[in-house]
Structure formats: structure tokens, C-alpha cells
C-alpha positions as CSV (number, residue, x, y, z in Angstrom):
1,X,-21.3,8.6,37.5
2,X,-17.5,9.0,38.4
3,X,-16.3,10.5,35.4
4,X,-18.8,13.4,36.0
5,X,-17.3,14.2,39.4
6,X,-14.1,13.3,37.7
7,X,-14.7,16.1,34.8
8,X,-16.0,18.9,37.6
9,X,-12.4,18.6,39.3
10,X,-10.3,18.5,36.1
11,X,-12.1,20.1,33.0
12,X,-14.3,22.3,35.4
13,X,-10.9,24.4,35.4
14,X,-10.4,24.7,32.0
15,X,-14.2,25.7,32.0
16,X,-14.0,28.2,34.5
17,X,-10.8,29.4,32.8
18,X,-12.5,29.3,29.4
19,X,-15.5,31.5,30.9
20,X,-15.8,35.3,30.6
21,X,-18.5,36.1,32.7
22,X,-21.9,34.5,33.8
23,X,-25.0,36.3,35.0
24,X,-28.1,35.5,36.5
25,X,-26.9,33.1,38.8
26,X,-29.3,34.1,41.5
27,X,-31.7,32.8,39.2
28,X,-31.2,29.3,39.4
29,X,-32.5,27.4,41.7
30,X,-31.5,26.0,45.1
31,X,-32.5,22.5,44.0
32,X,-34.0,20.6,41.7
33,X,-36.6,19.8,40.0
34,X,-36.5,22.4,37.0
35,X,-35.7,22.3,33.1
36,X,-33.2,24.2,31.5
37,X,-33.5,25.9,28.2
38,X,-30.5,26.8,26.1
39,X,-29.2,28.0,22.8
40,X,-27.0,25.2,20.7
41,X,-23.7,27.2,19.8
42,X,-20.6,25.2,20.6
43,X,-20.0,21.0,20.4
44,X,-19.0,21.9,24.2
45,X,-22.2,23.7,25.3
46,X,-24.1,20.5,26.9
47,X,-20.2,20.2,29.2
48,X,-20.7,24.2,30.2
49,X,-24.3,23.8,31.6
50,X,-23.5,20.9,33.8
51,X,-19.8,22.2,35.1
52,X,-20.9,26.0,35.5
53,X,-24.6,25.1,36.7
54,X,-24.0,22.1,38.9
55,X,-21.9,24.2,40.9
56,X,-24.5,26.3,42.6
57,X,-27.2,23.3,42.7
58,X,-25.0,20.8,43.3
59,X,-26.9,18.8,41.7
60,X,-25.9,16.4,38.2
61,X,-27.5,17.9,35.6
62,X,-29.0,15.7,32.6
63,X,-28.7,16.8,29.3
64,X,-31.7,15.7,26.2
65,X,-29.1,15.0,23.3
66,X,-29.2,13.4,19.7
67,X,-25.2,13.3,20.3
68,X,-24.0,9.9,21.2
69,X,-20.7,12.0,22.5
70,X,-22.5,12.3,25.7
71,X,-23.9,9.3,25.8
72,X,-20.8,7.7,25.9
73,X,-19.1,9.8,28.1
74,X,-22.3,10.5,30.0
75,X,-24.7,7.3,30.0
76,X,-26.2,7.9,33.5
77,X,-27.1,11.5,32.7
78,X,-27.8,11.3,29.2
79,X,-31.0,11.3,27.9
80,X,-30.4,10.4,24.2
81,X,-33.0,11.3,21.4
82,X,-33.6,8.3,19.1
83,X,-34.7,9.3,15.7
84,X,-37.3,6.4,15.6
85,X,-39.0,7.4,18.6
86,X,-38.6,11.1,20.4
87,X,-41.6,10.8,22.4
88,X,-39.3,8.7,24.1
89,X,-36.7,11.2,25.4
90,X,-39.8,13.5,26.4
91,X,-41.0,10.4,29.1
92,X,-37.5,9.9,30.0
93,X,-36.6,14.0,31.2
94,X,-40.4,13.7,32.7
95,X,-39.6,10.7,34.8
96,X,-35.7,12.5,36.0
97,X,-38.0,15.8,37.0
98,X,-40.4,13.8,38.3
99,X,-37.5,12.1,40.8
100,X,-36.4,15.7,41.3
101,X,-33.6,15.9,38.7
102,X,-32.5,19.0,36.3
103,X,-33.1,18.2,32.9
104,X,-31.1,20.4,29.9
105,X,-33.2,20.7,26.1
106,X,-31.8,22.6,23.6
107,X,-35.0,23.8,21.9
108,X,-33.5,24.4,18.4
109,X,-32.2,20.8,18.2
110,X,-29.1,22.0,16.5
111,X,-26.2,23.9,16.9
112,X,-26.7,27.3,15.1
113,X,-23.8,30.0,14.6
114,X,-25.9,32.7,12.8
115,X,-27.4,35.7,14.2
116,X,-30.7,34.2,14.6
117,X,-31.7,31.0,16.5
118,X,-33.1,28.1,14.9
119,X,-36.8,27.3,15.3
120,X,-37.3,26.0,18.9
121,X,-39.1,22.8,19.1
122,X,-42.3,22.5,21.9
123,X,-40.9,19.6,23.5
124,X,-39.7,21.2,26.5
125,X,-43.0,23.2,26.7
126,X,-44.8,20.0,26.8
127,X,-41.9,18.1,29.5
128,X,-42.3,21.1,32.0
129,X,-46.4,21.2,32.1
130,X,-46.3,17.2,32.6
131,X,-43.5,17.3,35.4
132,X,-44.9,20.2,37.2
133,X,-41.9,22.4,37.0
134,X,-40.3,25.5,35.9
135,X,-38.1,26.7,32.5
136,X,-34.9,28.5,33.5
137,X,-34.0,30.5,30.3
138,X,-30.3,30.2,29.6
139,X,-28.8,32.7,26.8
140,X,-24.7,31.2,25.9
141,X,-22.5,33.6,23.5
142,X,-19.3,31.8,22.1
143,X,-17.8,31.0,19.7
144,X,-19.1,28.2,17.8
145,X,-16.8,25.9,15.5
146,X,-17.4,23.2,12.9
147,X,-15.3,20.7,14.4
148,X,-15.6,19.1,17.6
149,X,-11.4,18.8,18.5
150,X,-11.3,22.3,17.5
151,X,-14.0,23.2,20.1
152,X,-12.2,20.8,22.8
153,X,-8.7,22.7,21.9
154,X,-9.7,26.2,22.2
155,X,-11.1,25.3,25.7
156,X,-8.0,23.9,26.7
157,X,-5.7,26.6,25.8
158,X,-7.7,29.7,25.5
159,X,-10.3,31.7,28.1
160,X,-12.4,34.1,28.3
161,X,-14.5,33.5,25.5
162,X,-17.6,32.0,26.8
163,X,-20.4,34.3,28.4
164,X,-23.6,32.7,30.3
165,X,-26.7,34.8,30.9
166,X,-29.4,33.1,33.0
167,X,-32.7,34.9,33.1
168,X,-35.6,34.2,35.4
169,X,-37.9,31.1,35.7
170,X,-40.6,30.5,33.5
171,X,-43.3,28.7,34.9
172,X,-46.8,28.6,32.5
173,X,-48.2,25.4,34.8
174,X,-50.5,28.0,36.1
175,X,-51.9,28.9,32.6
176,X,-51.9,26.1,30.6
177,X,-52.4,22.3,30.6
178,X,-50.7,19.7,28.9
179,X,-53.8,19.0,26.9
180,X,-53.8,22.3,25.6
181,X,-54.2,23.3,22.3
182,X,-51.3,23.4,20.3
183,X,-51.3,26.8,19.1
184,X,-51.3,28.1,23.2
185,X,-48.3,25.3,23.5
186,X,-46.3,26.8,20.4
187,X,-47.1,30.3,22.1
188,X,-45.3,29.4,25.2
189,X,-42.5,27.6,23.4
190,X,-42.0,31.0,21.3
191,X,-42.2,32.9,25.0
192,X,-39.2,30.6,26.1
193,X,-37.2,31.4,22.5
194,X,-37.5,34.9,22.3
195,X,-36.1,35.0,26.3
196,X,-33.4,32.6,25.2
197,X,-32.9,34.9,22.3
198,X,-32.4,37.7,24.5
199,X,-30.2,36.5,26.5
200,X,-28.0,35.3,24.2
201,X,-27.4,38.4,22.0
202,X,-29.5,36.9,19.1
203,X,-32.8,37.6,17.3
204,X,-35.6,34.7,17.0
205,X,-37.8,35.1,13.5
206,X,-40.3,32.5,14.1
């Protein structure tokens, strides 16, 4: 865990440096537990939510990734995605909720750099009706870049260029069941997506 705190004292600078403006921070939370949906722009993105959110929850935030960046640099708050078995990753950011964690998905799986976000997956639909707890909808506009270095360089030596718009909590655990059908879970999903979408200055076809 020491390289996280280590990361909030050093690269949290650059971070806050690299950061234009973020609203909606009255939004979050106190406290954990809640799950946190994002857009996938930048290599970097999964490094802005825990710097930038973790400072008003104080709280570690864990991130549901198929990069094994984090995992390496981030094995205790990583919850990685293994190809053979996702349903895997889903019990894994139940369990951390469950213990009264924060748990980041990035719905579209991907990091997209067109005008539209990519197809959100129901995943984090399905994590937030077994754990009990509620979506906070996060919209990021950056620039995003084909290369991680390049990504890691420009937040070194440039700022203002990242914007954060956090919308309210989205909690369905009153209207729907984990059981439920999944055309009313793919409804809620698209509910998230289309406040994601929002937020982040793009449009959402699906």
C-alpha cells in the first residue's frame, strides 16, 4: 500500500497541476461503500480517480482493470479482469464494497477517443445491486493519446488539461433486483452511460 500514499504526495502534484477544473465534488460521498463509473480516455485515467477522488474520501480507491500497469504498481487495490474468467473481477469489487471499500469500473472496457463512448458493459449494474450500494457517475474530458509515456509526459510537464465532472448518485437497489431480467439490467446500465455521457461532453448511441 505505500506507494499509493507515496504517489498522493508526489504525482498527486503533477495531478492537481495537470487538472483544469473538477465539479461535482459535493457529490461524492463522505465514505465508502459506493462504485464509481467513468469514461476510458487517457492510459492515466484509473491514477486521476484515485489521486483527485481519494482526497475528499480519504479513502483508497480500487480500480476493475484488464491493465496489468496497475496491477503492478497497484496489487492491493487492483482488481484485475482475467480474460478466462470476468465473473471473477465482479465477486472481487462485490467483496471490497461489501468491506466498505470504493470500487472504480470503466463501463466501456476500453479507452475511447471519439466523440461517442463505447458500449458500456452491465457489469457494474449487476456489482452495485449485489453489494447494496450506489453508482457515482463520473464524466473525464482530456486528452487521450496512443501511447502510454506520452500520456505520463504530458502530465509531467503540462496542466490544465484534464476536467472532472461528477454527477449525482445513482442508486436503482430500490427498483431492481439482481435477479432481474436482463433487458431492466441493460436499462439501468444505459441510465448510468448516457449520465457518464453527459458529463463528459460526449454522446452515447447504444
Amino acid at each position: 500500500m505505500k506507494p499509493y500514499w507515496f504517489l498522493r504526495l508526489i504525482i498527486g502534484r503533477a495531478v492537481k497541476r495537470y487538472t483544469k477544473c473538477i465539479t461535482g465534488m459535493e457529490n461524492i460521498p463522505a465514505q465508502g461503500p459506493f462504485l464509481i463509473a467513468v469514461n476510458h480516455t487517457d492510459w492515466l485515467d484509473g491514477l486521476y480517480l484515485m489521486l483527485l477522488i481519494s482526497e475528499k474520501t480519504n479513502q483508497k480507491i480500487n480500480i476493475v482493470t484488464k491493465s496489468k500497469n496497475y496491477y503492478i504498481w497497484f496489487p492491493g487495490l487492483s482488481i484485475y479482469v482475467d480474460k478466462k474468467n470476468r465473473s471473477r473481477a465482479i465477486d472481487c469489487a462485490v467483496e471490497k464494497l461489501k468491506k466498505g471499500g470504493i470500487v472504480t469500473f470503466f463501463p466501456e472496457g476500453r479507452r475511447q477517443t471519439k466523440e461517442e463512448l463505447g458500449q458500456g458493459k452491465t457489469g457494474l449494474v449487476r456489482a452495485a445491486l449485489r453489494a447494496q450500494v450506489p453508482i457515482l457517475p463520473v464524466g473525464l474530458r482530456c486528452p487521450g493519446h496512443w501511447a502510454f509515456l506520452i500520456s505520463l509526459i504530458l502530465l509531467l510537464f503540462r496542466s490544465k488539461r484534464l476536467e472532472m465532472h461528477i454527477g449525482q448518485p445513482m442508486n436503482f437497489s430500490q427498483e431492481l433486483h439482481q435477479d432481474d431480467s436482463e433487458e431492466l439490467i441493460r436499462r439501468a446500465s444505459k441510465k448510468v452511460m448516457l449520465k457518464i455521457a453527459k458529463l463528459a461532453n460526449k454522446k452515447y448511441i447504444y
